[in-house]
C-alpha positions as CSV (number, residue, x, y, z in Angstrom):
1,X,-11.1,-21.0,0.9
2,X,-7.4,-21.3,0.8
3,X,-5.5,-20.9,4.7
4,X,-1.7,-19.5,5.2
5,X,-0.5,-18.9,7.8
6,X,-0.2,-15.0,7.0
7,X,-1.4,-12.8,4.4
8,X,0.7,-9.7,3.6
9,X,-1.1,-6.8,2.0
10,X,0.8,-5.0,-0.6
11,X,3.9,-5.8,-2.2
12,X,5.8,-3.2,-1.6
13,X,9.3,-3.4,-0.2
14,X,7.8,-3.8,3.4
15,X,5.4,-6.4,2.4
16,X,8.0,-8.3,-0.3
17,X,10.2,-8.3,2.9
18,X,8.2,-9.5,5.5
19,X,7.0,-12.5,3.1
20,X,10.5,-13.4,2.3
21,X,11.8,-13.8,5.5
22,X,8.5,-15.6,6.8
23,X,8.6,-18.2,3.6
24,X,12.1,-18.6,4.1
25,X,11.4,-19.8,7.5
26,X,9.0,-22.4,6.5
27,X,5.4,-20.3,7.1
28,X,2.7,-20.5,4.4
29,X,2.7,-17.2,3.2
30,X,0.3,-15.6,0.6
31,X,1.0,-11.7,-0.6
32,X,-1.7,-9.4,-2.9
33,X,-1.7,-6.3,-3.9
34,X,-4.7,-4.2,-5.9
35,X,-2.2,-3.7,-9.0
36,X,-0.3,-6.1,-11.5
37,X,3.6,-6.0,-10.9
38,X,5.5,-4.2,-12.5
39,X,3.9,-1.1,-11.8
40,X,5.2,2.2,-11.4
41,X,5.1,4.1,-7.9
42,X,5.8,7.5,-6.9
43,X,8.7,8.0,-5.4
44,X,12.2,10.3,-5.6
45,X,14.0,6.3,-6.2
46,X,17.0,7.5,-3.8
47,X,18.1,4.4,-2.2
48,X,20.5,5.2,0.2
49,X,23.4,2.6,1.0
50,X,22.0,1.6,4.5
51,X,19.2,0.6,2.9
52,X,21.2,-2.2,0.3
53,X,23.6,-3.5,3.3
54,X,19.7,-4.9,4.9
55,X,19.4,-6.6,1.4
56,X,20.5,-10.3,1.4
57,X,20.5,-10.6,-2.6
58,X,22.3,-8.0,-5.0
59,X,20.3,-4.6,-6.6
60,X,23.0,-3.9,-9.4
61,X,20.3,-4.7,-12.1
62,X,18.1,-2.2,-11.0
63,X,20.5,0.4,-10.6
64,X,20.2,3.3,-12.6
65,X,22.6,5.6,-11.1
66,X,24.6,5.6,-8.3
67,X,25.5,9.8,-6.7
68,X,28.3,10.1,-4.8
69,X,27.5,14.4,-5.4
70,X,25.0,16.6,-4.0
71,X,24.1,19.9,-5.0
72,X,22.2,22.1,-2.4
73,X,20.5,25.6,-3.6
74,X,18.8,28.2,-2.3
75,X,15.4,29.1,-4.2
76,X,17.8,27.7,-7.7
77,X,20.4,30.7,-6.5
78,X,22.7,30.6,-4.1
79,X,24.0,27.2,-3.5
80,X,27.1,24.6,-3.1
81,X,27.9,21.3,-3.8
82,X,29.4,18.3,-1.3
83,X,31.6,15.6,-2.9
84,X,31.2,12.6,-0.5
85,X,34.0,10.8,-2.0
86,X,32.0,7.5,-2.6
87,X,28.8,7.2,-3.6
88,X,25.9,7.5,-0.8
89,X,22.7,6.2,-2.6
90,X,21.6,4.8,-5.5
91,X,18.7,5.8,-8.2
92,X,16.4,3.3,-9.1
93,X,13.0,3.0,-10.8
94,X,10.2,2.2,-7.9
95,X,8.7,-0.4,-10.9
96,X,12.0,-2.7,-11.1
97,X,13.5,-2.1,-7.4
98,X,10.0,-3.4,-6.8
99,X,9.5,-6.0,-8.8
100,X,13.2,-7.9,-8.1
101,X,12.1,-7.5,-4.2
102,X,8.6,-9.3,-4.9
103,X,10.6,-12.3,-7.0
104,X,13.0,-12.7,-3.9
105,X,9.5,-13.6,-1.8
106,X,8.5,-15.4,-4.4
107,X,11.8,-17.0,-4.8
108,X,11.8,-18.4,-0.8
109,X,7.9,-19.5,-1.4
110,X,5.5,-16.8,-0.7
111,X,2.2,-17.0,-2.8
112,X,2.0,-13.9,-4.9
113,X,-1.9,-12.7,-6.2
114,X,-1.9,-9.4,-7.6
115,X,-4.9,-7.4,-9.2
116,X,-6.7,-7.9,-6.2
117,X,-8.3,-5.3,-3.7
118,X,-9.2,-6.3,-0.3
119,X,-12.6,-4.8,0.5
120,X,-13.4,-6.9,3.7
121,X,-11.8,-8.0,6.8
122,X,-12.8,-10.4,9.3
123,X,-11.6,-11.4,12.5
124,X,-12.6,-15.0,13.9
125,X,-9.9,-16.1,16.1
126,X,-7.8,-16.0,12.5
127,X,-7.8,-12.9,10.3
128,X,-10.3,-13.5,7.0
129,X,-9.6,-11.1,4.0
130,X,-12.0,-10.8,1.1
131,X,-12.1,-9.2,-2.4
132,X,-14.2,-9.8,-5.6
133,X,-14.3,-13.2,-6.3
134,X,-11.5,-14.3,-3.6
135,X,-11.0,-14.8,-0.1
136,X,-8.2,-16.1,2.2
137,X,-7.7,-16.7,6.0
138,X,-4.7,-16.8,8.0
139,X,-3.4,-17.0,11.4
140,X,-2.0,-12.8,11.4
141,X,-2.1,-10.1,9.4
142,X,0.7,-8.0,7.7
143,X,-1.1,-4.4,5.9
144,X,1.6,-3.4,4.1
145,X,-0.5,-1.1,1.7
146,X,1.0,2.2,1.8
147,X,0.4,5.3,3.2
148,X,-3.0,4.9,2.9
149,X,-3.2,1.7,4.2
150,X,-6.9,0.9,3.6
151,X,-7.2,-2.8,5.4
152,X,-4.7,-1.2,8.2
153,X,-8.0,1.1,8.6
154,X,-10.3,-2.1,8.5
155,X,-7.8,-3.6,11.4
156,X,-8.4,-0.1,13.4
157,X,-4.7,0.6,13.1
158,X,-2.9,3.6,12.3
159,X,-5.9,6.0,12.3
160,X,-4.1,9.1,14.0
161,X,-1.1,9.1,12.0
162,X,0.0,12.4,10.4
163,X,1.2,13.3,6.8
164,X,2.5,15.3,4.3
165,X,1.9,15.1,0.5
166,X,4.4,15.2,-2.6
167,X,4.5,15.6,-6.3
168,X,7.2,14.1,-8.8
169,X,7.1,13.9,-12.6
170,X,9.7,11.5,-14.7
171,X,11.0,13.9,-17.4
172,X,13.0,12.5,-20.6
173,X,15.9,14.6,-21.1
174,X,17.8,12.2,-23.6
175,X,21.7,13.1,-23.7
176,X,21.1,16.2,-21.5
177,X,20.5,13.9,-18.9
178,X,23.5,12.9,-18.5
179,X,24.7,16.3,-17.1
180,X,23.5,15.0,-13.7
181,X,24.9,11.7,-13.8
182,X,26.2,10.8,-10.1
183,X,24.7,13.6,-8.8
184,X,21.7,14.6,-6.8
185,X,20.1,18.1,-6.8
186,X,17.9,19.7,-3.9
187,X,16.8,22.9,-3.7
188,X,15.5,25.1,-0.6
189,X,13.9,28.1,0.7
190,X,10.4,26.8,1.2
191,X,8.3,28.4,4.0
192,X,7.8,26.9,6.8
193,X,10.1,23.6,5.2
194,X,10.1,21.1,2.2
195,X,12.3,20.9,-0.6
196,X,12.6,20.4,-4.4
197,X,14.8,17.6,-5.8
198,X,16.3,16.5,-9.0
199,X,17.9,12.3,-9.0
200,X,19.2,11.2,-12.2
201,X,18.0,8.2,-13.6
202,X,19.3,5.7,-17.1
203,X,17.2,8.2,-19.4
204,X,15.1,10.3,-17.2
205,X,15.2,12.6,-14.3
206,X,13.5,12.3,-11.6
207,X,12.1,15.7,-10.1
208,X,9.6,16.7,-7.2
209,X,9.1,17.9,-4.1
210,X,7.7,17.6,-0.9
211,X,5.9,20.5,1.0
212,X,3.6,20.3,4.5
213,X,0.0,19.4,3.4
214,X,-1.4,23.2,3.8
215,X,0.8,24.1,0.9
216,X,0.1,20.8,-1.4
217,X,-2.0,22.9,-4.0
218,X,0.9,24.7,-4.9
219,X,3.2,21.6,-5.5
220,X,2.5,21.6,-9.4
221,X,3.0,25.2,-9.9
222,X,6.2,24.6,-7.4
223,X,7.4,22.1,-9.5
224,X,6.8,24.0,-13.1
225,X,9.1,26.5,-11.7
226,X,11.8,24.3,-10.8
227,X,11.9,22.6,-13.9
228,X,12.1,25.8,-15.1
229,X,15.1,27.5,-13.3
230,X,16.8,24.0,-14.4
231,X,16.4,24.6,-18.0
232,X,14.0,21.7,-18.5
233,X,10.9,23.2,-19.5
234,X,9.0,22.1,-22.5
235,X,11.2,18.7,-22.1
236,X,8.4,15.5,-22.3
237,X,7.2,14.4,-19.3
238,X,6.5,11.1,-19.5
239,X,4.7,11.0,-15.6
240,X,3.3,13.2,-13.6
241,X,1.5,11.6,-10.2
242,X,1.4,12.6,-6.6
243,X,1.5,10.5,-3.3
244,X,1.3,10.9,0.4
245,X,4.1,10.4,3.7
246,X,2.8,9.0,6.4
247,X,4.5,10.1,9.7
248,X,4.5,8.5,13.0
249,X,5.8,10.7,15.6
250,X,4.4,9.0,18.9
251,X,2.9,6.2,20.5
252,X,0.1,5.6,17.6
253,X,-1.1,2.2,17.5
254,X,0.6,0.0,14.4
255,X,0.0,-3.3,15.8
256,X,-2.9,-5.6,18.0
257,X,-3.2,-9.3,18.4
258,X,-3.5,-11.0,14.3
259,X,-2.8,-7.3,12.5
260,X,0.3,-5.0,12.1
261,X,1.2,-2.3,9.7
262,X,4.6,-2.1,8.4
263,X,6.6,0.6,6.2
264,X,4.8,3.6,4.9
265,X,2.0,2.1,6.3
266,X,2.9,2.8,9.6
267,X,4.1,5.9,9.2
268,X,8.0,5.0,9.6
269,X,9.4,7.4,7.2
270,X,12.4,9.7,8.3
271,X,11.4,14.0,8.5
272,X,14.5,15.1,7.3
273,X,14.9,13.3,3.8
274,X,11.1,11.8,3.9
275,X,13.1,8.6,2.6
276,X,10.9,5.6,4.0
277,X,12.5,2.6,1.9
278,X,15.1,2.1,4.9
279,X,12.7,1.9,7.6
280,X,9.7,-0.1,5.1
281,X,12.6,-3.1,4.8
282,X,14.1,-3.1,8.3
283,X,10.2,-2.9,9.5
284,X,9.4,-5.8,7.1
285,X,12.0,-7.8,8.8
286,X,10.5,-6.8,12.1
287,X,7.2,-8.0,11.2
288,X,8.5,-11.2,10.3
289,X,10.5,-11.9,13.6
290,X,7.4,-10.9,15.6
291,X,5.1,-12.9,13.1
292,X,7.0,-16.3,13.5
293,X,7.5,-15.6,17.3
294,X,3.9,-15.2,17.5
295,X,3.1,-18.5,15.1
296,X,5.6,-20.3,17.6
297,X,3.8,-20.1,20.7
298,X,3.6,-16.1,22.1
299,X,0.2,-15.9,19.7
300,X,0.2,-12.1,19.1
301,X,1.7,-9.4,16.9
302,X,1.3,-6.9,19.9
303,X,5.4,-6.8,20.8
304,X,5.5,-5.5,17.3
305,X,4.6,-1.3,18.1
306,X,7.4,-2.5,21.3
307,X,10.2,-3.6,18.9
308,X,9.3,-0.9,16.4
309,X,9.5,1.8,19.1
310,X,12.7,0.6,20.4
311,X,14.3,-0.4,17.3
312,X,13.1,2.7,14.5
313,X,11.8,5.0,16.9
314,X,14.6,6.9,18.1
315,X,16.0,7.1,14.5
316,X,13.1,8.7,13.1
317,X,12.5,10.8,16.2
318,X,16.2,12.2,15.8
319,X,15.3,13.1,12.3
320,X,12.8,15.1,13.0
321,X,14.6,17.0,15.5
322,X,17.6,17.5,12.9
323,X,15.1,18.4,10.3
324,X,13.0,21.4,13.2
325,X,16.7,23.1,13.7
326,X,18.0,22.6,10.1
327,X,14.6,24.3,8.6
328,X,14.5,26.9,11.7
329,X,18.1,28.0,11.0
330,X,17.2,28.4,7.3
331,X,14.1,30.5,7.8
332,X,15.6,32.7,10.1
333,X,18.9,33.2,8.3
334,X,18.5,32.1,4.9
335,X,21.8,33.1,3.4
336,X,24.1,32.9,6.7
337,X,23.0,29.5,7.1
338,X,23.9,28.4,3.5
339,X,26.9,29.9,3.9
340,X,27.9,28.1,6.5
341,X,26.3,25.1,5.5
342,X,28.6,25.5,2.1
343,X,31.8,25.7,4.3
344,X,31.0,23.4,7.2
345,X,32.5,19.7,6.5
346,X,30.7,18.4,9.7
347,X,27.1,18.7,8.5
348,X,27.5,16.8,4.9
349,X,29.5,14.2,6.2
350,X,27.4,13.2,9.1
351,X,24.7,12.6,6.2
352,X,26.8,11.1,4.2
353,X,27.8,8.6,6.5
354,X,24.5,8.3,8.2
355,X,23.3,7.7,4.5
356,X,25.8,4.9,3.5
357,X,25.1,3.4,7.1
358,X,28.6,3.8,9.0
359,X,26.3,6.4,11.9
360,X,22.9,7.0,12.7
361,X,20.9,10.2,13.6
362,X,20.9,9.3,16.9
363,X,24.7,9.4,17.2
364,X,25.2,12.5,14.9
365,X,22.8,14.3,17.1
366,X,24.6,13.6,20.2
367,X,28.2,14.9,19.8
368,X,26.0,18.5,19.3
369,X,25.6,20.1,22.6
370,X,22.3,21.5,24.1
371,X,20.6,22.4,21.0
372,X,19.1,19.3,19.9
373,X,17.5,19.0,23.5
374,X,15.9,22.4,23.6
375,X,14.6,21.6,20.2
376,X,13.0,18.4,21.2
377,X,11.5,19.9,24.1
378,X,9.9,22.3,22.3
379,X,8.8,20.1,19.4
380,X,7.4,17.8,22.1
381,X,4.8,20.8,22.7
382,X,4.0,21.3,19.5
């Protein structure tokens, strides 16, 4: 049986992360993952600027499209479009935005196993993971394995954690395609929230939605009727899959003595965009800090859930409040709100720039007055 000194489950940009910076520093690191890399993973594949600038290595290679538009409609009617002057995310493919992160861990030394699915876990002063044919031990324990986070469940971690579903399909649109080059597409208007979006891609388009779970059996229909009102319909679609977002929204546990979970795994994706690829790398580097602090001497990953909470928390908790009176103003006022949304510079550029990484949520939500506390009172009853 072969000994690291951690084992990262899934390779994911949370894991990939986590195992670069802890091989860099010198720890014996060994990452698996159930499937064989490249593979493809649901996901919009919006990668906004913030999330590059926490990259230490260039992404241009994966890049299929950078937007520096967005296109907001109303139930594919009324709508507007924001110019942000400079682009504000990028478009990639999950498979090669995935794949370059996992050969930067590999790269600074990590151990890379793939095809492999833990099935048991076992803690003996170390952390003991087991699969057919295979198993390892380390000193801790990084479950970086998505929002369903099977070994996190094995560690007792994460149990309570909320989430919504979504559905996306990779349609082949050939030249027409390249009608939506720079620029993203969202569509709203559905009840209580969620929204539709289009990203372009090299020679697809990305196109899905995102819905609370007690509407997920309508997300395919919701979707054939997008592509629809788009003028897409009949077009190839060369993938069709759904996936889940976790949400952590409180004080669930994501971390104990050997075991943390980090990026969708613990639930750190943001309520108003449900973009998670941000908060999976900086919680990746998290892990690692608290993983070699722990190997030099402390002996725990518990201070992780206290970094997390002080460091991602507040973002993701200012999201959500942003996302409650952006979707309340909508259903209440559906065409007034658009209105003003189309003719109100403040709103667009505080995402833009939150988006690129020159503000936060936090600070955008503080220079408006009152309303953001009376809504986080009330979601705090909720």
């Amino acid at each position: 049986m072969k000994k690291f000194d951690a084992i990262v489950v899934g390779a994911g940009p949370a894991g990939s992360t986590a195992a670069r910076e802890m091989a860099a520093s010198g720890l014996r690191v060994l990452v698996v993952d159930r499937e064989t890399f490249p593979r493809y993973k649901a996901c919009g594949g919006g990668i906004p600027l913030r999330t590059e600038r926490l990259l230490p290595f260039p992404i241009d290679a994966v890049i299929e499209d950078s937007v520096d538009r967005l296109r907001v409609t109303h139930e594919g009617g009324l709508g507007f479009e924001r110019d942000s002057g400079t682009p504000f995310a990028h478009m990639v493919m999950r498979d090669r935005f995935d794949a370059l992160l996992l050969e930067q861990a590999r790269t600074a030394g990590a151990e890379f196993r793939p095809g492999t699915a833990i099935r048991g876990l076992q803690h003996n002063g170390h952390v003991q993971v087991s699969a057919d044919g295979f198993t390892a031990e380390a000193d801790f324990l990084v479950c970086a394995d998505g929002a369903h986070s099977p070994v996190g469940a094995m560690a007792g971690l994460g149990q309570s954690l909320d989430w919504c579903p979504a559905w996306e399909v990779e349609v082949e649109c050939g030249a027409k395609a390249h009608g939506y080059r720079s620029r993203a597409l969202i569509d709203l208007g559905f009840k209580p929230w969620g929204y539709a979006w289009l990203f372009p891609k090299a020679s697809l388009l990305s196109i899905g939605i995102v819905l609370p779970r007690a509407l997920g059996n309508t997300m395919k229909a919701q979707v054939s009727s997008f592509i629809g009102r788009l003028g897409l319909a009949g077009r190839p679609v060369r993938i069709a899959k759904g996936h889940k977002i976790r949400l952590r929204r409180g004080g669930e546990a994501i971390a104990g003595p050997r075991a943390l979970l980090a990026g969708d795994a613990a639930g750190l994706a943001d309520e108003f965009t449900e973009e998670g690829i941000f908060y999976a790398l900086q919680s990746g580097r998290i892990a690692a800090r608290n993983v070699l602090r722990a190997s030099g001497g402390s002996g725990t990953l518990v201070p992780y859930q206290r970094d997390i909470d002080a460091e991602v928390m507040p973002e993701l908790r200012a999201a959500r409040v942003i996302s409650y009176m952006f979707y309340g103003m909508l259903r209440r006022a559906p065409k007034p709100w658009m209105l003003a949304s189309a003719h109100t510079g403040f709103i667009w550029n505080a995402f833009f720039a939150v988006q690129r990484g020159e503000s936060t949520y936090a600070r955008e939500m503080a220079r408006l007055p009152l309303l953001p506390a009376i809504a986080g009172r009330r979601l705090a009853h909720r």
